[in-house]
ROGUMAR-957650 format. One line per field, with one value per residue (C-alpha): z, y, x; residue number from 1; residue in three letters. Coordinates in nm, 2 decimals, m for minus. Layout:
% residues N
zz c(Z|...)
yy c(Y|...)
xx c(X|...)
n c(NUM|...)
res c(ALA|...)
END
This chain:
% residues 329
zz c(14.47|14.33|14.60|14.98|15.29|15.54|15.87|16.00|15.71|15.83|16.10|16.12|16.02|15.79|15.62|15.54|15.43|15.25|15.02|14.98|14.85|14.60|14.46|14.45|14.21|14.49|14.42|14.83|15.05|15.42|15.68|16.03|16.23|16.05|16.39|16.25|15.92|15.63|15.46|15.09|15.06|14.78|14.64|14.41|14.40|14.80|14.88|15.24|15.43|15.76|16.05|16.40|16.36|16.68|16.56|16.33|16.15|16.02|15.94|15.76|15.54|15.50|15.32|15.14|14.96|14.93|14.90|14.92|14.80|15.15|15.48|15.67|16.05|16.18|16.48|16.65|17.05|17.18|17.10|16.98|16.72|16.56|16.66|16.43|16.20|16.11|16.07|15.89|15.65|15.64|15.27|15.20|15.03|15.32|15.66|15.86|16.19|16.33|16.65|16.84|17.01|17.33|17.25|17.38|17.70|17.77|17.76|17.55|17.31|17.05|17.01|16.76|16.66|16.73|17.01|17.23|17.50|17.45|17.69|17.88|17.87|18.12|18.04|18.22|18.02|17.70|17.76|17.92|17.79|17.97|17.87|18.13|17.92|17.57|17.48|17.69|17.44|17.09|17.21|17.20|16.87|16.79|16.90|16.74|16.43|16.49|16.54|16.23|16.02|16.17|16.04|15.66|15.70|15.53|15.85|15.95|16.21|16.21|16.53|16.51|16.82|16.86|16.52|16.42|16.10|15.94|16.11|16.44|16.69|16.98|16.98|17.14|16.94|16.84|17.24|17.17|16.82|17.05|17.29|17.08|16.86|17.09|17.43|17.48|17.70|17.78|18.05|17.94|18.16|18.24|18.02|17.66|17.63|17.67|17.40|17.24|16.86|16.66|16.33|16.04|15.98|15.57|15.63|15.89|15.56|15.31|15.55|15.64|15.19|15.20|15.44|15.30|14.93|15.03|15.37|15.54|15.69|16.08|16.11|16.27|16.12|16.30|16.12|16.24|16.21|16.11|16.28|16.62|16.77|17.17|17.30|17.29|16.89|16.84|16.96|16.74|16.47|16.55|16.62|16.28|16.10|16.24|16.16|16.57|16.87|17.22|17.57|17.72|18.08|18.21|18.50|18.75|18.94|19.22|19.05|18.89|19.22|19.32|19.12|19.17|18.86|18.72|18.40|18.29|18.26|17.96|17.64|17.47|17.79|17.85|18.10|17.96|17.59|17.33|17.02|16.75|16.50|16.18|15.97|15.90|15.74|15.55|15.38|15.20|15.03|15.33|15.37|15.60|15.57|15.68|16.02|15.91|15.63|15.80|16.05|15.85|15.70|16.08|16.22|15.89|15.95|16.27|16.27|15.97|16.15|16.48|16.71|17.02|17.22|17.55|17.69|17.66|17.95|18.19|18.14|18.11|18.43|18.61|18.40|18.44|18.84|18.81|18.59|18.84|19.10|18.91|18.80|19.18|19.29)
yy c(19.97|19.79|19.81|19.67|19.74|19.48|19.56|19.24|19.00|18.64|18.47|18.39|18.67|18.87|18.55|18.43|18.83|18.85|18.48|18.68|19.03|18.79|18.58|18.93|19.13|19.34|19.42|19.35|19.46|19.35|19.50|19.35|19.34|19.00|18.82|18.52|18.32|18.47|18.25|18.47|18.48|18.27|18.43|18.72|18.88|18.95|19.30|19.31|19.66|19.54|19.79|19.81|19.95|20.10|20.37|20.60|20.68|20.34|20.35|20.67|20.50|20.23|20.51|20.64|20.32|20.14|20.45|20.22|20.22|20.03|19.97|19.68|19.67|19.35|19.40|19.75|19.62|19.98|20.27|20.51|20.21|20.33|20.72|20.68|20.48|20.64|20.99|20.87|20.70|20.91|20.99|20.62|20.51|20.26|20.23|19.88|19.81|19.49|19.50|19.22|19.16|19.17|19.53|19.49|19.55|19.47|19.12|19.15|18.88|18.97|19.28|19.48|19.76|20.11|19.98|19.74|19.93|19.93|19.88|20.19|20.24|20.41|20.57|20.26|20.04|20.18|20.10|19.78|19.44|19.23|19.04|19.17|19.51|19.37|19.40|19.81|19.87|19.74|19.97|20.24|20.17|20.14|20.48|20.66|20.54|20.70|21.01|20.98|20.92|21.28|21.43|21.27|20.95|20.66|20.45|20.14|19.85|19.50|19.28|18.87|18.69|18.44|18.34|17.90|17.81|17.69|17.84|17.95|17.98|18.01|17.65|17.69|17.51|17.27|17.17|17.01|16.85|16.69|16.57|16.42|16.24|16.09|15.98|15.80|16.04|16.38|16.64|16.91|17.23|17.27|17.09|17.16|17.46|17.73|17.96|18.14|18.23|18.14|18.28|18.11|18.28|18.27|18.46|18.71|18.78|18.80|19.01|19.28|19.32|19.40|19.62|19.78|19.81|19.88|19.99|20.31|20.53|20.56|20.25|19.90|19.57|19.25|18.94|18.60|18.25|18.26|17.97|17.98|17.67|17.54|17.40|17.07|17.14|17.26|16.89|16.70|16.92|16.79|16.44|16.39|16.56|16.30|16.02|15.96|15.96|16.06|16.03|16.34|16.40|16.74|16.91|17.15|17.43|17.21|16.86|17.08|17.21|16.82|16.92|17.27|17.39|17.62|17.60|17.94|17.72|17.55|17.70|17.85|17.84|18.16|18.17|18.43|18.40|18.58|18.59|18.90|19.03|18.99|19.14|19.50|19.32|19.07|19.36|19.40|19.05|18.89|18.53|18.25|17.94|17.63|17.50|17.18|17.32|17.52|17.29|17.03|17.24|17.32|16.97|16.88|17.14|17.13|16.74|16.78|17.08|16.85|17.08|16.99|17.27|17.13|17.46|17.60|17.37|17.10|16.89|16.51|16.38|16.66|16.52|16.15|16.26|16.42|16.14|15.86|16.02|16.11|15.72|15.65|15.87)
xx c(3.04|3.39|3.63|3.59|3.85|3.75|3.93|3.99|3.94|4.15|3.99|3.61|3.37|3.61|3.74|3.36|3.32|3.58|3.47|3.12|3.28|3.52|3.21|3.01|3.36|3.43|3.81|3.88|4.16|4.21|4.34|4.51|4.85|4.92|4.91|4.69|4.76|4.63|4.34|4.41|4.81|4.77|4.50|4.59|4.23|4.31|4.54|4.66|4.78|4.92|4.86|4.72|4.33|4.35|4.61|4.49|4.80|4.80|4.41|4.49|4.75|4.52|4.31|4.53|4.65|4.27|4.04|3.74|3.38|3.24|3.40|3.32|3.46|3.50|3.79|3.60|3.58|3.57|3.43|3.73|3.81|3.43|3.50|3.89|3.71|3.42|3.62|3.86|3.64|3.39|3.34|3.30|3.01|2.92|3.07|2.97|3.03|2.99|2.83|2.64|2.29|2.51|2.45|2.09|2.01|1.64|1.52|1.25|1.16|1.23|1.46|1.39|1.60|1.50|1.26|1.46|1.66|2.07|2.31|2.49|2.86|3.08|3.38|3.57|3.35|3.48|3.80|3.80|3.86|3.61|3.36|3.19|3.15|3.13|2.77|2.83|3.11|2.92|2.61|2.87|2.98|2.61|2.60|2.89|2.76|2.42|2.54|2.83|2.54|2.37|2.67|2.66|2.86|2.69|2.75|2.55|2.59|2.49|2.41|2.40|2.39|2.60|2.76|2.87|2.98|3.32|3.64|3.45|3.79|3.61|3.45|3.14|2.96|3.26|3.19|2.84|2.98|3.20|3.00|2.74|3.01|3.23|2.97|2.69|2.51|2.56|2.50|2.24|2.16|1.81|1.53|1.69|1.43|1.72|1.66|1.95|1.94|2.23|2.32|2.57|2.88|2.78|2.45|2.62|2.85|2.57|2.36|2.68|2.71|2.34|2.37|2.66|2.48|2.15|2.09|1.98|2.28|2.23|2.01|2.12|1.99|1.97|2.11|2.02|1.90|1.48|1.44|1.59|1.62|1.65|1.94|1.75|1.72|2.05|2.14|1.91|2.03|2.41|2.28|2.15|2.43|2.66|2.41|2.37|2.18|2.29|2.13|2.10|2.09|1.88|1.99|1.87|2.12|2.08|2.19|2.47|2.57|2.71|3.02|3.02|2.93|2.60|2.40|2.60|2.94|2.78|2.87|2.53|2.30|2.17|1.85|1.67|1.56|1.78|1.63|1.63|1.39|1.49|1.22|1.41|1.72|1.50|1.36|1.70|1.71|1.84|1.74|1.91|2.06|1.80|1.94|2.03|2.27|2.41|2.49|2.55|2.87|2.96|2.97|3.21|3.41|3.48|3.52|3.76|3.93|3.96|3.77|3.67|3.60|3.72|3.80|3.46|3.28|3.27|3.53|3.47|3.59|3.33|3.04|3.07|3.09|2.80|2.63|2.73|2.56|2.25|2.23|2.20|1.93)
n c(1|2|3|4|5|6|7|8|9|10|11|12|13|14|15|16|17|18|19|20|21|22|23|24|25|26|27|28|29|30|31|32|33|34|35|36|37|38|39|40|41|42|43|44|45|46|47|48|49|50|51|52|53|54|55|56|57|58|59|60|61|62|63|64|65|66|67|68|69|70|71|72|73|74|75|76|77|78|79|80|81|82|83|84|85|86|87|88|89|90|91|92|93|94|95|96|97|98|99|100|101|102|103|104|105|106|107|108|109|110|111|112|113|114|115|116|117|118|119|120|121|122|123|124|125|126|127|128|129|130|131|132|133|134|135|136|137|138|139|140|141|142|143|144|145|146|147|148|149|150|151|152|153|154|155|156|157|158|159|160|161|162|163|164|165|166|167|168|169|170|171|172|173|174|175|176|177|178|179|180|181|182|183|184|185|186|187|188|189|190|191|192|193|194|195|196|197|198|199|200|201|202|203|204|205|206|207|208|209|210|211|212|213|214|215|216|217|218|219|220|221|222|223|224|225|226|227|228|229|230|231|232|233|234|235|236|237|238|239|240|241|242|243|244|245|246|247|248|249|250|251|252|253|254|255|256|257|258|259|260|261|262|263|264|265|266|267|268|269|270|271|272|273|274|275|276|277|278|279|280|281|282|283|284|285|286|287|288|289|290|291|292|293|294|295|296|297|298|299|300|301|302|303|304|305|306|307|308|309|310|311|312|313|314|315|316|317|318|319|320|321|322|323|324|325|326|327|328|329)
res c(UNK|UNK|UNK|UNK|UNK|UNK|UNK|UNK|UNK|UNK|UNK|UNK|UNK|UNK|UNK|UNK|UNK|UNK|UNK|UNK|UNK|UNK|UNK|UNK|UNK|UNK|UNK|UNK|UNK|UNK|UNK|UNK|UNK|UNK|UNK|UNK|UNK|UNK|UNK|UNK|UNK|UNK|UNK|UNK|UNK|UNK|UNK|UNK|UNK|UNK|UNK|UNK|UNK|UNK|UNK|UNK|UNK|UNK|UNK|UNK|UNK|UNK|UNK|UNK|UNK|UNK|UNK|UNK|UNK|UNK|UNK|UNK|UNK|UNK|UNK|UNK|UNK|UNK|UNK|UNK|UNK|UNK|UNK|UNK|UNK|UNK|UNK|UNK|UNK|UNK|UNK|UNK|UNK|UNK|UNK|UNK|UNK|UNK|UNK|UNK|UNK|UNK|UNK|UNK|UNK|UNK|UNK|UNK|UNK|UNK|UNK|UNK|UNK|UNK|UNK|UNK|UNK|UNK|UNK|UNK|UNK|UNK|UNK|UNK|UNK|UNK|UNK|UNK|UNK|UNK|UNK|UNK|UNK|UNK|UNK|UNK|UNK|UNK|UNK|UNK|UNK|UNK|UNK|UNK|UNK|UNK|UNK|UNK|UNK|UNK|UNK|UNK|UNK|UNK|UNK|UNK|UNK|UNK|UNK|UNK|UNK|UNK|UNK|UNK|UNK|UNK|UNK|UNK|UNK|UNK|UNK|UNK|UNK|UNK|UNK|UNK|UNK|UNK|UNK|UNK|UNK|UNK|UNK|UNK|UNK|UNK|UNK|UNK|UNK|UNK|UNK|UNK|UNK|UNK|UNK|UNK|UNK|UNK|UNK|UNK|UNK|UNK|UNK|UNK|UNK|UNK|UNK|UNK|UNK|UNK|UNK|UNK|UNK|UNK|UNK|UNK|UNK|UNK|UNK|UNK|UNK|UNK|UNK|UNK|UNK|UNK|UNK|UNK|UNK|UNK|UNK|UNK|UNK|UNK|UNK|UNK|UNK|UNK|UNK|UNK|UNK|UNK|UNK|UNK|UNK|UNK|UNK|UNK|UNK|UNK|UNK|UNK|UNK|UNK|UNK|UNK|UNK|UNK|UNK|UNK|UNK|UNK|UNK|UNK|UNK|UNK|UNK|UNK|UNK|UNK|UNK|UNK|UNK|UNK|UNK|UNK|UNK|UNK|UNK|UNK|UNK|UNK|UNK|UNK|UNK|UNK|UNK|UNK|UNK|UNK|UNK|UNK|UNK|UNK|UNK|UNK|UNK|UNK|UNK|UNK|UNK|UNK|UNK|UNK|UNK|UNK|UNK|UNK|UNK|UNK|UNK|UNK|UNK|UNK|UNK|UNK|UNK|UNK|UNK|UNK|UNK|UNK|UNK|UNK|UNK|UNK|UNK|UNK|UNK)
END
């Protein structure tokens, strides 16, 4: 393969793709409205198509003038975006959608693809905009690319769970850097067990080329951190890429209750264990990024970058309310 369309290709995901296509001499072009700042305007090795993916006419042109070797789909939230897409680009070499382990819908540990139950989708589901339906819609896409591979098109999905790194927008993580920089001690949900695999944005990049390259048309491959760690872990992990300790205070629903708030208002607490197999994607090559590198290069970032990730949890004033009253019990 020589050329690469990544739909999407500016923000998180498709930037880190589009650094891993450039260092692999893929001859890339992206494609997006051009409502974000673009990462590659200066970087003549980057083309650029501007058009809205959800109308085909303007995926059709964006055919016409790329004709690409692999397709990688970054920016497909509902199921027609994969239906267009995967028509339209259906004598590519490699089609690759981006899905999620929200997809799953069983809580089995691990999930493993092929075995692990999906998630249903209405027809309301597949056009809302909800998170609510998120992980219905991706298992859509999941299976519109199942059934485009039936038919010949070499099309393929890929499902991290939640992704950190460099340039993440959505701060979840950037919450915890936060709190472990700037306090002395810091609420924690439950007992720090919470177990919710992570994956770094550079090996969710690596994993979709593989893919891409090497993989099998109408199969999905889970991409992921090999060593998923606890919340507790995730912490020590941040602690000692800032050179610090925090005091951490563990919380039950009922403690969190005092200020009204719930273990699920904490940004990566999930109650049930999340955590994929990786095995079938490791088979292509694929290894990940040792935890502390990888976070390492995410604290740096995100200090460097000023994220705080205030929006994504408790505020302050609501945790030193609840802290005061824990210190008097």
């Amino acid at each position: 393969m020589d050329t690469a369309l990544v739909i999407g290709g500016t923000r998180f995901i498709g930037r880190h793709l589009v650094a891993e296509l450039l260092a692999h001499d893929y001859d890339v072009t992206t494609f997006n409205r051009g409502t974000h700042d673009n990462p590659f305007a200066d970087d003549d090795r980057v083309a650029r198509v501007e058009g809205d993916r959800t109308e085909r006419r303007a995926l059709l042109d964006a055919k016409r003038t790329v004709d690409p070797d692999a397709v990688f789909d970054c920016v497909a939230y509902k199921p027609r975006d994969v239906e267009s897409a995967t028509d339209i680009f259906g004598d590519a070499d490699a089609y690759v959608y981006v899905s999620s382990g929200a997809a799953y819908a069983a809580e089995e540990v691990p999930k493993r693809e092929g075995e692990t139950r999906l998630e249903s989708c209405s027809a309301e589901e597949a056009t809302d905009d909800s998170s609510a339906t998120y992980g219905a819609r991706k298992a859509a896409g999941d299976r519109i690319v199942f059934e485009a591979a039936a038919r010949g098109v070499p099309a393929m999905a890929v499902r991290p769970p939640v992704v950190y790194g460099p340039h993440d927008y959505t701060e979840r993580l950037a919450y915890w850097v936060e709190r472990v920089a700037e306090r002395d001690e810091i609420v924690v949900p439950g007992d720090g067990t919470n177990l919710w695999q992570r994956v770094y944005v550079e090996d969710v990049a690596r994993g979709l080329r593989l893919v891409a390259e090497d993989g099998e048309p109408g199969e999905a491959y889970n991409v992921g951190d090999r060593n998923a760690v606890t919340l507790d872990g995730m912490l020590d992990l941040i602690a000692d890429a800032l050179d610090t300790s925090v005091e951490r205070s563990y919380t039950s629903p009922r403690e969190l209750s005092i200020v009204d708030l719930g273990p699920g208002e904490f940004p990566l607490y999930r109650d049930a264990p999340h955590v994929l197999d990786t095995t079938k994607i490791a088979e292509l090559g694929y290894e990940s990024t040792p935890p502390a590198e990888a976070m390492q290069r995410t604290v740096d970032a995100h200090r460097e970058h000023g994220r705080t990730g205030d929006d994504n949890g408790p505020d302050r004033e609501t945790e030193d309310r609840l802290l005061d009253v824990l210190d008097t019990v």
